[in-house]
matplotlib code that plots the C-alpha trace (Angstrom):
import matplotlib.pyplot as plt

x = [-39.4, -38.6, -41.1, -41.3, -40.0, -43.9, -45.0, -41.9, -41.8, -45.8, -44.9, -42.0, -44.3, -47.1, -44.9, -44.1, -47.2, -48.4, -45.9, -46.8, -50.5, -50.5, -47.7, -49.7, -53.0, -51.4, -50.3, -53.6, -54.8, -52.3, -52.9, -57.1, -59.0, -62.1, -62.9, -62.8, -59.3, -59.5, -62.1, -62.4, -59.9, -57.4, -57.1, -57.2, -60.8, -61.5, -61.3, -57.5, -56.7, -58.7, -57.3, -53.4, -53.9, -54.6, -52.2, -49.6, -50.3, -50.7, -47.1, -46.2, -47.6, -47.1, -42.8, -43.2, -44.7, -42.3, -39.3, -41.0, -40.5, -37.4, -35.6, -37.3, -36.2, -32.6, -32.3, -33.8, -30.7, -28.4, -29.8, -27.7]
y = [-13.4, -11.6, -9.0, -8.5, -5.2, -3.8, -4.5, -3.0, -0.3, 0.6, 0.0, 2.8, 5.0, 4.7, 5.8, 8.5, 9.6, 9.0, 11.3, 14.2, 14.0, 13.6, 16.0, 18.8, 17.6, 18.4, 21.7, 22.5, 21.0, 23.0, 26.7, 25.8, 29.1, 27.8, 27.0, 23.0, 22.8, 25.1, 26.5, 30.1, 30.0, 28.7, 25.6, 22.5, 20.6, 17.0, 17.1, 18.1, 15.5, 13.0, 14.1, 14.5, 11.0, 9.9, 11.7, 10.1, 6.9, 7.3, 8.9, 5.5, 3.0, 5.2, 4.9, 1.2, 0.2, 2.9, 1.1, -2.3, -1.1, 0.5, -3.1, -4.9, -2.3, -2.5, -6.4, -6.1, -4.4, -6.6, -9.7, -10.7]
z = [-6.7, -9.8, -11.4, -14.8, -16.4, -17.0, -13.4, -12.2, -14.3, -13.1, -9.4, -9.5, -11.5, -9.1, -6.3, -7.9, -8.7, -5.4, -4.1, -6.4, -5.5, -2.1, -1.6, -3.6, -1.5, 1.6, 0.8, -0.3, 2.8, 4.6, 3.1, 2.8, 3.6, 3.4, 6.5, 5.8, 7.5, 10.3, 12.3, 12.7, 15.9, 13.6, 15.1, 13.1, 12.5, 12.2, 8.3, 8.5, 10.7, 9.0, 5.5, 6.4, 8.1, 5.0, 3.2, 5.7, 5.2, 1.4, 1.3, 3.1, 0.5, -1.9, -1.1, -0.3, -3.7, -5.3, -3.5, -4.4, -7.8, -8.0, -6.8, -9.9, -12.2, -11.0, -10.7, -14.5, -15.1, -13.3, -15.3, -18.6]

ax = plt.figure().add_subplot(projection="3d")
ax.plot(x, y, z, "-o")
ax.set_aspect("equal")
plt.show()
């Protein structure tokens, strides 16, 4: 299946994006002070694990449909 250059073009940029948000989420998530992320103890709540499992899994689809685009942009290229 070939993609056309706009679809591909919006699949690699919506990797990327995903990265950038989700990897400035979890530091947030990470350094949170607010109590949200970690109980007084310092041990981690349900909210952080709950959040950075989705973080995970959004850093997973996230390089998939990145990846997905990156092949249609490069056999765009490779097509006289």
């Amino acid at each position: 299946m070939k993609l056309s250059r706009p679809v591909s073009w919006f699949l690699l940029a919506f990797g990327v994006w995903s990265w950038v948000i989700w990897v400035t989420f979890a530091k947030n998530l990470w350094k949170d002070a607010s109590g949200l992320a970690f109980d007084s103890a310092g041990d981690p709540t349900a909210y952080f694990w709950v959040h950075l499992t989705l973080a995970v899994v959004s850093f997973v689809l996230g390089t998939v449909v990145g990846v997905i685009g990156l092949r249609g942009v490069r056999a765009l290229r490779q097509t006289p």
